[in-house]
TIBAFI-323440 format. One record per residue: residue number from 1; z, x, y of N, C-alpha, C, O in turn. Coordinates in nm, 4 decimals. Layout:
BEGIN
NUM, Z, X, Y, Z, X, Y, Z, X, Y, Z, X, Y
...
This chain:
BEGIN
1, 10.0494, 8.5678, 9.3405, 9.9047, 8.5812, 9.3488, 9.8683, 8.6394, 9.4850, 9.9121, 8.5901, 9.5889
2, 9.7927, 8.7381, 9.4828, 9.7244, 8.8466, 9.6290, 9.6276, 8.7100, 9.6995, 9.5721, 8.6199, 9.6367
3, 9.6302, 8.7281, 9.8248, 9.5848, 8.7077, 9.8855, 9.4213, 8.7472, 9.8583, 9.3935, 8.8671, 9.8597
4, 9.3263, 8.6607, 9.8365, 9.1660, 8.6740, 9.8478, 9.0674, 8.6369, 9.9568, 9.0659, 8.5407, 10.0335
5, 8.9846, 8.7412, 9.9421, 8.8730, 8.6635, 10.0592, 8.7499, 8.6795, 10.0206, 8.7287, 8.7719, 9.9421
6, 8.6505, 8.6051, 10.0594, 8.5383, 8.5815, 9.9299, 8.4585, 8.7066, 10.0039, 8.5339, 8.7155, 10.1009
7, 8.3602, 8.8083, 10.0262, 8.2739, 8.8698, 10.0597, 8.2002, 8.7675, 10.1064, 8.1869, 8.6655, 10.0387
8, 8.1358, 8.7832, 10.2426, 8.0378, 8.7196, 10.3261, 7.9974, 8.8295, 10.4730, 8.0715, 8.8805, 10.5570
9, 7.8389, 8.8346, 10.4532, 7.8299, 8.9063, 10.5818, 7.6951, 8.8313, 10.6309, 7.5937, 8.8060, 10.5658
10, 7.7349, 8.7955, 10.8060, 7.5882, 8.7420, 10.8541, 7.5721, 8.6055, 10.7997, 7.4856, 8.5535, 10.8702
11, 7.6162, 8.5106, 10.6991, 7.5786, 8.3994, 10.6498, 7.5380, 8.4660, 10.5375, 7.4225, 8.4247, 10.5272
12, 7.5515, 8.5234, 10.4682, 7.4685, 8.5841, 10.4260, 7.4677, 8.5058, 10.2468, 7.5187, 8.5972, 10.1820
13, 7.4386, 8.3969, 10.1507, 7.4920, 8.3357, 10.0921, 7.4772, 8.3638, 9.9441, 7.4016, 8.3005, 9.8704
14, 7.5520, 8.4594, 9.9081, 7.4580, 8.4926, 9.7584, 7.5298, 8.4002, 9.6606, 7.6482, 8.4270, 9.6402
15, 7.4778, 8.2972, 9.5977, 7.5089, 8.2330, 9.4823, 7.6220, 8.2720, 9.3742, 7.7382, 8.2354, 9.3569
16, 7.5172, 8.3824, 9.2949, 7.5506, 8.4590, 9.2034, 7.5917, 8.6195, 9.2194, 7.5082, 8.7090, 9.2323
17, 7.7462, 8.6407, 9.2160, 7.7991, 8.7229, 9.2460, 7.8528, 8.9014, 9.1159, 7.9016, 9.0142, 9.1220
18, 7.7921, 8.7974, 9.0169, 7.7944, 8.8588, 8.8717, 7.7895, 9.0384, 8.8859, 7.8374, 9.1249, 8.8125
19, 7.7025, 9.0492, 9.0253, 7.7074, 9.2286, 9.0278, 7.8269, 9.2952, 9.0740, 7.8529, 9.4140, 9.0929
20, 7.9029, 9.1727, 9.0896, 8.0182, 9.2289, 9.1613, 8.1197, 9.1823, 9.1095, 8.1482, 9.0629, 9.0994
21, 8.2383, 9.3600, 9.0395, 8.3031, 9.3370, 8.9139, 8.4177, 9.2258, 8.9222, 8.4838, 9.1948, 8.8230
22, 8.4412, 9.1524, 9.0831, 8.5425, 9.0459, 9.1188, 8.4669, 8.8806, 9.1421, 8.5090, 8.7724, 9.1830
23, 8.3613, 8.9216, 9.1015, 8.2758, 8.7853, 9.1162, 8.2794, 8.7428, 9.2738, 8.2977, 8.6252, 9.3052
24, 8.2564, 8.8705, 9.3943, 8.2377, 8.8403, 9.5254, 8.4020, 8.8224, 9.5606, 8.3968, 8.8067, 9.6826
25, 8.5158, 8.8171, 9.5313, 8.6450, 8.8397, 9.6095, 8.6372, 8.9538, 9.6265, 8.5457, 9.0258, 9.5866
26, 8.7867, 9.0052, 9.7237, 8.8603, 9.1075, 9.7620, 9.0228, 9.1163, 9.7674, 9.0470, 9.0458, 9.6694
27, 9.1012, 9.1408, 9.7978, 9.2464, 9.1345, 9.7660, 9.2168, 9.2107, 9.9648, 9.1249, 9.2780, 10.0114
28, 9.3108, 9.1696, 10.0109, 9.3260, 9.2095, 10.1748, 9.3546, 9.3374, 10.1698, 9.3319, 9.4008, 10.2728
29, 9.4088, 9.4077, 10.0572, 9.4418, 9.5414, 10.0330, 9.2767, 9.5776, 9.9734, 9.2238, 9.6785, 10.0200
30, 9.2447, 9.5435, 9.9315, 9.1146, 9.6268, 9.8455, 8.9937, 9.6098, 9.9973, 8.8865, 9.6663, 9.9759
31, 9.0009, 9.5652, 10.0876, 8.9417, 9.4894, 10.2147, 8.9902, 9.6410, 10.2872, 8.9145, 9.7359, 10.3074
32, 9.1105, 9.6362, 10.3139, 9.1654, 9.7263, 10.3870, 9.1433, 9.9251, 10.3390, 9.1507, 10.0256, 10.4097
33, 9.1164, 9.9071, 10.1948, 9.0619, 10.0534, 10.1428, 8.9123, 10.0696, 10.1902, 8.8691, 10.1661, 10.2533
34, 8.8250, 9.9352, 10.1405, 8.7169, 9.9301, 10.1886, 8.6944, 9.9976, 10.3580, 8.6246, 10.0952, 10.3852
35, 8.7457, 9.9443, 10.4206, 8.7946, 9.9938, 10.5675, 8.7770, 10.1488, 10.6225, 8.6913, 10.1945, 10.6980
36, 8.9042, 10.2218, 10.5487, 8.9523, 10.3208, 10.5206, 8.8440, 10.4102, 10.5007, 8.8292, 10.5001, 10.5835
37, 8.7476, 10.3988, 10.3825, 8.6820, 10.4430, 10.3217, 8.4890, 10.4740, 10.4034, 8.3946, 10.5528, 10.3964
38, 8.5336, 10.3435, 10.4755, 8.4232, 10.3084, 10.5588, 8.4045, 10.4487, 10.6623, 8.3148, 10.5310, 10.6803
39, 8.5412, 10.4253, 10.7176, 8.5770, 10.5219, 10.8225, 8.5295, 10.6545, 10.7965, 8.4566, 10.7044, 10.8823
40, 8.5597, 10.7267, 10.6848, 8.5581, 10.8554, 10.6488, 8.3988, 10.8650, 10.6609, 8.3453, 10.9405, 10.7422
41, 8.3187, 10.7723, 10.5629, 8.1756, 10.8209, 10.5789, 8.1111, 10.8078, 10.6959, 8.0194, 10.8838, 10.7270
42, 8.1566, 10.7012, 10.7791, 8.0871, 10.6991, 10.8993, 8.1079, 10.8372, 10.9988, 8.0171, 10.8789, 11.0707
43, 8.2239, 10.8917, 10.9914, 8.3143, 10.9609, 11.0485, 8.2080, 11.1255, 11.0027, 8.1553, 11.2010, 11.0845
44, 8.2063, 11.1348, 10.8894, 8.0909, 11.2331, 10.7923, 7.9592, 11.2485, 10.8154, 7.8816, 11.3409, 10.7906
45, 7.9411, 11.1032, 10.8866, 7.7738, 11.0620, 10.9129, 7.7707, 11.1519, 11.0625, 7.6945, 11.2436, 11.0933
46, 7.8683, 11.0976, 11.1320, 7.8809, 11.1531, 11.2456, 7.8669, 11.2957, 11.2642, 7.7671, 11.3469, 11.3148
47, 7.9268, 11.3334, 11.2398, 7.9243, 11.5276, 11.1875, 7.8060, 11.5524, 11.1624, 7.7353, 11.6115, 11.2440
48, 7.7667, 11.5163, 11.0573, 7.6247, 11.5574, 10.9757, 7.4989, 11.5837, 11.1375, 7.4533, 11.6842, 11.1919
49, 7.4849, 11.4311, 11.1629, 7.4064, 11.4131, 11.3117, 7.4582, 11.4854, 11.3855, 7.3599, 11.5466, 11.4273
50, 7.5458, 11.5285, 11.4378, 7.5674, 11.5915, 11.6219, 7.5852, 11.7261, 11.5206, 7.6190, 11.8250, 11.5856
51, 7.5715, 11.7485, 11.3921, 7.5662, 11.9110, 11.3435, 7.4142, 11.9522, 11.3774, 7.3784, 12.0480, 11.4460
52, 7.3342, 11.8573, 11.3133, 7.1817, 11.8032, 11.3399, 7.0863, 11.8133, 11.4529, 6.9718, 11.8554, 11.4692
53, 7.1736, 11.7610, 11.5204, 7.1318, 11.7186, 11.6632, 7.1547, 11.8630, 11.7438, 7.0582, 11.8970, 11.8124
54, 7.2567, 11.9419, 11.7441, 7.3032, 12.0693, 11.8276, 7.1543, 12.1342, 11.7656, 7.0820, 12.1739, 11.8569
55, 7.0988, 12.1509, 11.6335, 7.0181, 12.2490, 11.6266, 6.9107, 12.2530, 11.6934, 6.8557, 12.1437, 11.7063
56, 6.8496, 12.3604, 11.7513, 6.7078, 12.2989, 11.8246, 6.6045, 12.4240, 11.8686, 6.6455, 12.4994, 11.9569
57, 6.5120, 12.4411, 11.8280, 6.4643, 12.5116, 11.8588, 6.4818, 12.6470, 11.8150, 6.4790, 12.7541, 11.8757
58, 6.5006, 12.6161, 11.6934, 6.5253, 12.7781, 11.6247, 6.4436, 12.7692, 11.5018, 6.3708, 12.6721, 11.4813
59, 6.4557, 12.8841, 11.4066, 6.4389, 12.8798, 11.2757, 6.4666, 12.7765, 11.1506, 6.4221, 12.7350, 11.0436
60, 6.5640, 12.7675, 11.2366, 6.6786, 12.6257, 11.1153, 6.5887, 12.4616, 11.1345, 6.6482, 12.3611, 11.1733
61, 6.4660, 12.4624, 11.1052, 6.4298, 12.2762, 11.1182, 6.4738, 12.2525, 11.0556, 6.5539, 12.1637, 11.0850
62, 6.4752, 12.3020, 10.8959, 6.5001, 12.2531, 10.7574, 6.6723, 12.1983, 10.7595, 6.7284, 12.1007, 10.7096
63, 6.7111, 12.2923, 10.8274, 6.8859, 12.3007, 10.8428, 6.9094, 12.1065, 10.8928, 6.9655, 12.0149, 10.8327
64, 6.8317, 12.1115, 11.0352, 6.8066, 11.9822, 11.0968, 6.8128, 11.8837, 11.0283, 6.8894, 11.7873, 11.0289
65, 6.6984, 11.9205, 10.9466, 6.6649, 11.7836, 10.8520, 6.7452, 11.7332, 10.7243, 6.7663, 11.6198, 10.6813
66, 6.7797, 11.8522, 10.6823, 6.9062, 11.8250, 10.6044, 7.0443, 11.7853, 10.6332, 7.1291, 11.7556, 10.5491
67, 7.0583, 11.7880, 10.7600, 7.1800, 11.7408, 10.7726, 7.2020, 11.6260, 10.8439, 7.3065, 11.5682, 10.8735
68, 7.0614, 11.5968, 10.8719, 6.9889, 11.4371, 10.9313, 6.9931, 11.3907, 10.7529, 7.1141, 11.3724, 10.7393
69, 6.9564, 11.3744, 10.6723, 6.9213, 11.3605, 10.5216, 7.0654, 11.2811, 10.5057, 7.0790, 11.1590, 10.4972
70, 7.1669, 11.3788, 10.5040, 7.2832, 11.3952, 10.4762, 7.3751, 11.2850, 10.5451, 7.4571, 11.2215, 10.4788
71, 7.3588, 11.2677, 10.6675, 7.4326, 11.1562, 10.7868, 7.3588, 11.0407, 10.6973, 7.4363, 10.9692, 10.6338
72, 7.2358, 11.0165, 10.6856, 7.1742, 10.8791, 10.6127, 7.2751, 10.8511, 10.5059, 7.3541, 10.7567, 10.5071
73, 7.2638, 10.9466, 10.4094, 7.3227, 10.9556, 10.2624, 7.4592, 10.8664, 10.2958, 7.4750, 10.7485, 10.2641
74, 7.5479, 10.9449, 10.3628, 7.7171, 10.8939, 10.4240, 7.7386, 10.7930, 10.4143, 7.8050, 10.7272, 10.3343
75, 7.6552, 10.7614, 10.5380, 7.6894, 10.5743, 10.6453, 7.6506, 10.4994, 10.5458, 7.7314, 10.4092, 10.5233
76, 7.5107, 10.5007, 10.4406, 7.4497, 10.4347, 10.4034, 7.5494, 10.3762, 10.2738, 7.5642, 10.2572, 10.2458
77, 7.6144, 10.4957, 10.2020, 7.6940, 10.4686, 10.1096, 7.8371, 10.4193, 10.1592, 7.9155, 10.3837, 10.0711
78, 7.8704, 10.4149, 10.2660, 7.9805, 10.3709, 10.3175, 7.9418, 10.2367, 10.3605, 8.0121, 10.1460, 10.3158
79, 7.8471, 10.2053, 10.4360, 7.8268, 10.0246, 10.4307, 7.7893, 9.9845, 10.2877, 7.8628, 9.8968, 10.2422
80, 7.7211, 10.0148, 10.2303, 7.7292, 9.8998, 10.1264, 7.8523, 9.9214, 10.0244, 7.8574, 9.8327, 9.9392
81, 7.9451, 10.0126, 10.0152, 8.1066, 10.0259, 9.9776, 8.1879, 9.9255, 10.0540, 8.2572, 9.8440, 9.9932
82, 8.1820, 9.9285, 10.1852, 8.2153, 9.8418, 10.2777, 8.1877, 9.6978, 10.2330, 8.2676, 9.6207, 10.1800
83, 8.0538, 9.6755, 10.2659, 8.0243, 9.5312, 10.2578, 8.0499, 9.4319, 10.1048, 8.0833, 9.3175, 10.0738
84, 8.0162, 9.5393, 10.0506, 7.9767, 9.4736, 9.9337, 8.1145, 9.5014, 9.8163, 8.1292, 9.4399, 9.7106
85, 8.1778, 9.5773, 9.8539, 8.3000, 9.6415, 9.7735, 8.2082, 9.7136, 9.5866, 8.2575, 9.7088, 9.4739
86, 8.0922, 9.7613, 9.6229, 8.0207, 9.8492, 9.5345, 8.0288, 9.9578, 9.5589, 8.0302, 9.9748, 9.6808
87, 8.0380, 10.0793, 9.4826, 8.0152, 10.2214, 9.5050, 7.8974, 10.2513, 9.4356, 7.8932, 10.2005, 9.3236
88, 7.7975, 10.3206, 9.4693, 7.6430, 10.3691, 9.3890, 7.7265, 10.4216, 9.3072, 7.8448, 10.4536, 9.3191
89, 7.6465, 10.4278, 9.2153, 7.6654, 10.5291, 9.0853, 7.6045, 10.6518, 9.1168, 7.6314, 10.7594, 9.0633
90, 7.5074, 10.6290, 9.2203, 7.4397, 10.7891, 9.2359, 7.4216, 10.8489, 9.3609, 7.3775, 10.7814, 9.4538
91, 7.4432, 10.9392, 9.3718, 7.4550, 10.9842, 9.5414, 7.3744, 11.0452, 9.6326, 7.4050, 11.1034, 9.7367
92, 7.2328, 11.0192, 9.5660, 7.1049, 11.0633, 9.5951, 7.0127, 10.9768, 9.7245, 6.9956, 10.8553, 9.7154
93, 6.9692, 11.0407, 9.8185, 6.9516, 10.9426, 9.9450, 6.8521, 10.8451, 9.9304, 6.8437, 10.7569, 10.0159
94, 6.7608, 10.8482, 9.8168, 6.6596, 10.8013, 9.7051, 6.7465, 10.6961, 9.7036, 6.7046, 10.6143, 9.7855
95, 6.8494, 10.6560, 9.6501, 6.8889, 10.5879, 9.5397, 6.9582, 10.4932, 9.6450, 6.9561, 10.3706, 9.6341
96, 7.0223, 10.5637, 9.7520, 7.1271, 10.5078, 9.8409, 7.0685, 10.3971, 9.9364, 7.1095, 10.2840, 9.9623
97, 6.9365, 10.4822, 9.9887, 6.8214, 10.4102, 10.0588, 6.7698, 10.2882, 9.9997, 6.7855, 10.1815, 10.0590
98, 6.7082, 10.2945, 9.8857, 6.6309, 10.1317, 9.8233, 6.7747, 10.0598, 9.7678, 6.7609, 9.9509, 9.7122
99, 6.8846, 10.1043, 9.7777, 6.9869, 10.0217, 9.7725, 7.0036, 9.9297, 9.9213, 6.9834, 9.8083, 9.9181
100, 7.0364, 9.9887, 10.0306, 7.0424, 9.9439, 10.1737, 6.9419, 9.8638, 10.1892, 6.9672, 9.7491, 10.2260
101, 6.7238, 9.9256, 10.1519, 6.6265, 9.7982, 10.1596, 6.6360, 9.7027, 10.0898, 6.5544, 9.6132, 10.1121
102, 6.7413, 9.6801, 9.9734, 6.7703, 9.5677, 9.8607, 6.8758, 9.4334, 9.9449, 6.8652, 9.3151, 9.9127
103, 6.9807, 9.4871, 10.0624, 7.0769, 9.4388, 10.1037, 7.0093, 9.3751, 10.2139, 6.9711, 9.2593, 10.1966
104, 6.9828, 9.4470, 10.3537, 6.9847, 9.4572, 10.4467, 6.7659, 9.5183, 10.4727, 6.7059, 9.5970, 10.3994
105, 6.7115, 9.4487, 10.5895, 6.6165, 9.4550, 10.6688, 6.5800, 9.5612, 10.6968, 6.4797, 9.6203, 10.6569
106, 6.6765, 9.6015, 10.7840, 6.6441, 9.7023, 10.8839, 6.5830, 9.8667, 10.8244, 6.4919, 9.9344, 10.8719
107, 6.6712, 9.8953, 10.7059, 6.6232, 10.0034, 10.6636, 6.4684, 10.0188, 10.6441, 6.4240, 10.1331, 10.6547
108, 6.3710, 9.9045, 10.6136, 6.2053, 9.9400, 10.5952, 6.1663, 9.9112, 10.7556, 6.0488, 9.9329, 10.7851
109, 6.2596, 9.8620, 10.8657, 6.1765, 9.9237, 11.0116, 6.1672, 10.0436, 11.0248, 6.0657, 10.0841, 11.0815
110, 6.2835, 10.1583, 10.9710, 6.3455, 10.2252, 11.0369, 6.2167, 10.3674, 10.9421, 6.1522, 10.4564, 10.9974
111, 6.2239, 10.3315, 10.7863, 6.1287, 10.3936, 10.6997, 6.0344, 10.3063, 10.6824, 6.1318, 10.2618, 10.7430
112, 5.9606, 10.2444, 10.6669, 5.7879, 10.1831, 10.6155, 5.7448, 10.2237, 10.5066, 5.6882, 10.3315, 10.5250
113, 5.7423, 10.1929, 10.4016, 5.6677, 10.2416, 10.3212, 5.5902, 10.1248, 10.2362, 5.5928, 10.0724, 10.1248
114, 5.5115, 10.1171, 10.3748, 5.3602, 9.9805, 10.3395, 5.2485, 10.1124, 10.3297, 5.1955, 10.0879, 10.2213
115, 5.2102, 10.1858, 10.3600, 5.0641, 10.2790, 10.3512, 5.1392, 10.3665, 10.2781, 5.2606, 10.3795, 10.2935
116, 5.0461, 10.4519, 10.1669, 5.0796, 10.5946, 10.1251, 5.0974, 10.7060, 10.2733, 5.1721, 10.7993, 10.2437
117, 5.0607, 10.7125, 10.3789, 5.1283, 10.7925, 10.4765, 5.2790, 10.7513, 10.4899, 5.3491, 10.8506, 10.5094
118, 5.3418, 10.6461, 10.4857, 5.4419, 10.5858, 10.4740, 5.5379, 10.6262, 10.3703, 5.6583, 10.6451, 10.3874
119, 5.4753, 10.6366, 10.2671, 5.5526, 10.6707, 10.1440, 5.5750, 10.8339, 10.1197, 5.6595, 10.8796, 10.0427
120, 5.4643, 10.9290, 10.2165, 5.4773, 11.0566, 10.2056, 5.5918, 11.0781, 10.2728, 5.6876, 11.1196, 10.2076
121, 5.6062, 11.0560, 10.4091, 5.7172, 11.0712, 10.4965, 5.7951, 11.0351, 10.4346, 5.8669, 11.1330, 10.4147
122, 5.8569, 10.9058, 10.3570, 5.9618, 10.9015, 10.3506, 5.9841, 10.9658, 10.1766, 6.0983, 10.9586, 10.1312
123, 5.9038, 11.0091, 10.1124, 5.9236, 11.0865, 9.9877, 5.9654, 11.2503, 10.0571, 6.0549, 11.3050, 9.9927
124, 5.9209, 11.3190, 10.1583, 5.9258, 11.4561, 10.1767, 6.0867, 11.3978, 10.2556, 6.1822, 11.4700, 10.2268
125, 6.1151, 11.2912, 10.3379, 6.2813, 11.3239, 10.3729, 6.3361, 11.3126, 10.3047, 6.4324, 11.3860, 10.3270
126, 6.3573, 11.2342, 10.1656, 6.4721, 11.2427, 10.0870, 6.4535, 11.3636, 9.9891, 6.5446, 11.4220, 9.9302
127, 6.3191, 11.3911, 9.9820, 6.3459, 11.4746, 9.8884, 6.3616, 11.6194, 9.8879, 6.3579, 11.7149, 9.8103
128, 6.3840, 11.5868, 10.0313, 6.3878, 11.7887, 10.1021, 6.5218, 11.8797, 10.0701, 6.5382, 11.9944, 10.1117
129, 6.6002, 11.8167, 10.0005, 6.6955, 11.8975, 9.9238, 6.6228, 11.9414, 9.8066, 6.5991, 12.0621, 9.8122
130, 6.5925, 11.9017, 9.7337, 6.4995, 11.9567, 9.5773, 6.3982, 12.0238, 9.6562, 6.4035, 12.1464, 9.6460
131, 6.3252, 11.9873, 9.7173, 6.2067, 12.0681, 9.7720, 6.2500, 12.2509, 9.8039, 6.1909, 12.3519, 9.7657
132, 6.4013, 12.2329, 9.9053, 6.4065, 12.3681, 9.9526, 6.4898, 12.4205, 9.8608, 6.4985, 12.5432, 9.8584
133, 6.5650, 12.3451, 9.7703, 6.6533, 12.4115, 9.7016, 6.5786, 12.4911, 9.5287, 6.5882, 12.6008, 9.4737
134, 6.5052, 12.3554, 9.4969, 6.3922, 12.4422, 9.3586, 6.3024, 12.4765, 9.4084, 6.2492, 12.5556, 9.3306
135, 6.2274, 12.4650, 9.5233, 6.1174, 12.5422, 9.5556, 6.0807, 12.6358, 9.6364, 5.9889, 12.7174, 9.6286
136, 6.2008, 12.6078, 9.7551, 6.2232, 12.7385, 9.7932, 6.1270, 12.6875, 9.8962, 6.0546, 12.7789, 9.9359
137, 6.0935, 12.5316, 9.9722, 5.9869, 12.5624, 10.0483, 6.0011, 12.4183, 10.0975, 6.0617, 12.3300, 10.0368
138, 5.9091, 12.3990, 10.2688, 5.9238, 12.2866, 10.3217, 5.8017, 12.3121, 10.4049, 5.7610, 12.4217, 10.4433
139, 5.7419, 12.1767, 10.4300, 5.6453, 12.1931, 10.5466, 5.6859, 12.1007, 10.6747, 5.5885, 12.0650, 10.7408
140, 5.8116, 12.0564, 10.7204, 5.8291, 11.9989, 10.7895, 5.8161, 12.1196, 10.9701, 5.8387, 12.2381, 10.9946
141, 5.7861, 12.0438, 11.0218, 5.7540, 12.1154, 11.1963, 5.8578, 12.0603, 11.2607, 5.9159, 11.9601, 11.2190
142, 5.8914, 12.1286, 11.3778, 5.9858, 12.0435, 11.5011, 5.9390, 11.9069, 11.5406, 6.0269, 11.8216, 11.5530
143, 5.8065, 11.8702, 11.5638, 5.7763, 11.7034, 11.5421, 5.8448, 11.6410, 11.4844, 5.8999, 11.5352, 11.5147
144, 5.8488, 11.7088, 11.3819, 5.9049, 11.5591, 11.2369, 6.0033, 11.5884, 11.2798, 6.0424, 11.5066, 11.3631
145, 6.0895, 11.6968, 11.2589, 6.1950, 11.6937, 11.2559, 6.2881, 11.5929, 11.3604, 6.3843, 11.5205, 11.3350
146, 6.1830, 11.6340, 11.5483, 6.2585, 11.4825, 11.5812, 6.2356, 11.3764, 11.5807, 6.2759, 11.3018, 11.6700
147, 6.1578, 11.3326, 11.4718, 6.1113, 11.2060, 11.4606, 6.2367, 11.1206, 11.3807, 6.2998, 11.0188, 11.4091
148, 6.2398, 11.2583, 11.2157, 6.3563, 11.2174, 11.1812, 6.4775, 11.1937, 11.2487, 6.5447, 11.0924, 11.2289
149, 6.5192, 11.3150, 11.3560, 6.6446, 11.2433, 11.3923, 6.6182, 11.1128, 11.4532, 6.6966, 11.0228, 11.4230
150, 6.5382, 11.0904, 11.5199, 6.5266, 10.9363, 11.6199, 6.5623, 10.7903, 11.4723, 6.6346, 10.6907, 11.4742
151, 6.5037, 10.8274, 11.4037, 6.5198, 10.7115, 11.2615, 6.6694, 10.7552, 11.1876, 6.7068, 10.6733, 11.1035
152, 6.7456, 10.8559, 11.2055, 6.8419, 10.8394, 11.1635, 6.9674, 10.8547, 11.2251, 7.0737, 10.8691, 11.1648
153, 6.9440, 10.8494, 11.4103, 6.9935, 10.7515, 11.5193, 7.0566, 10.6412, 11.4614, 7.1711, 10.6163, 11.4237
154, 6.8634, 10.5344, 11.4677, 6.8697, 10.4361, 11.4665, 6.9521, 10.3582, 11.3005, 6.9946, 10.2432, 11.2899
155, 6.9518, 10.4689, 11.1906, 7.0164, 10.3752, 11.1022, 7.1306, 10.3931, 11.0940, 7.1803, 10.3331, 10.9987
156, 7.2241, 10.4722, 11.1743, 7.3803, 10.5104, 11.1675, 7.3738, 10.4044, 11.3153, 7.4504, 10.3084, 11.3231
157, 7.3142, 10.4233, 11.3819, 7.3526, 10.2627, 11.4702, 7.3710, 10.1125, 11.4278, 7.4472, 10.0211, 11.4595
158, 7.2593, 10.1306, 11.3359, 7.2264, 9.9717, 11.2883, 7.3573, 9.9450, 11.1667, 7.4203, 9.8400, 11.1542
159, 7.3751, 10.0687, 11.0867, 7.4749, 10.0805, 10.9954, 7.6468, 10.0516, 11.0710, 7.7344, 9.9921, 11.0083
160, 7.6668, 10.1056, 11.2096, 7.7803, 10.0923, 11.2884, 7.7879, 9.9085, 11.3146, 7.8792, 9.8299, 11.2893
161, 7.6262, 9.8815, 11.3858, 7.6899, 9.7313, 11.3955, 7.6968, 9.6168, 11.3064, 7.7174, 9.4973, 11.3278
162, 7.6778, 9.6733, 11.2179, 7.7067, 9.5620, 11.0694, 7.8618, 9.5840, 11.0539, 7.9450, 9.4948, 11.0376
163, 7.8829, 9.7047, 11.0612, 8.0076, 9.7753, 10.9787, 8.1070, 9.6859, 11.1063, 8.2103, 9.6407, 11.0571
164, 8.0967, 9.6677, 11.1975, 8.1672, 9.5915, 11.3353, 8.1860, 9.4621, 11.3534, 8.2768, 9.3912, 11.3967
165, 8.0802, 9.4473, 11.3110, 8.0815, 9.2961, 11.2710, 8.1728, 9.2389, 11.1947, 8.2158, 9.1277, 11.2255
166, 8.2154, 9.3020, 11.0878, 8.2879, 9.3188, 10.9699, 8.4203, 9.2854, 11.0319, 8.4953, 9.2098, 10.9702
167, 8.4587, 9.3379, 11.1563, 8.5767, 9.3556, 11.1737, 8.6205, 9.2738, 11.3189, 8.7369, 9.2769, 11.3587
């Protein structure tokens, strides 16, 4: 019989583990892929941002913001792979995002979406791949753009010290 360890992060005490196809175990090997796996997206997230971050002051905001979009998408799907030993079914930053506000706090400091101004911002960042890709169009300015990076800083940080904790 493998060695098990129950999933726990923070105290964090969930009862009912039913969403999770081991009923909340891990095997020290399936712990250790988790790991592995962690690495790569964080590692991806990283790229995405300092690809992000180098742009500045040119033509390319959209470029910016998409590859700020993109670093979220990564980390975000790599901690809760990590933590939770779940993979999304969908790889949409939509989907990845109200997954992370379902787990974890920090993601509605970081986005808000208490006012409809709240909900615009964070509907035009995730959805600025469909926007430029079927429409061929964006209204984001260099403002936003570093506004976004400053919020997706802060969630590949906040995403690093969970993921540390871990370990």
């Amino acid at each position: 019989m493998q060695n098990k360890e129950r999933i726990v992060h923070n105290g964090l005490k969930v009862h009912n583990w039913k969403f999770h196809r081991n009923d909340g175990f891990r095997t020290m090997k399936g712990i250790e892929k988790a790991r592995k796996v962690w690495q790569q997206n964080s590692n991806n997230a990283n790229g995405y941002f300092h690809g992000g971050y180098a742009i500045d002051d040119s033509e390319e905001v959209v470029i910016k913001v998409l590859l700020h979009n993109k670093a979220i998408e990564h980390v975000g799907r790599g901690l809760i792979e990590l933590v939770y030993g779940f993979k999304p079914y969908e790889n949409s930053l939509s989907h990845i995002y109200n997954l992370c506000c379902s787990f974890w706090y920090f993601p509605n400091d970081i986005f808000p979406r208490t006012t409809e101004e709240d909900k615009l911002v964070f509907r035009e960042f995730v959805h600025l791949v469909e926007n430029v890709h079927d429409k061929g169009l964006s209204y984001i300015d260099w403002g936003e753009a570093y506004r976004y990076e400053k919020r997706c800083e802060r969630f590949i940080n906040q995403c690093n010290m969970i993921a540390n904790e871990m370990f």
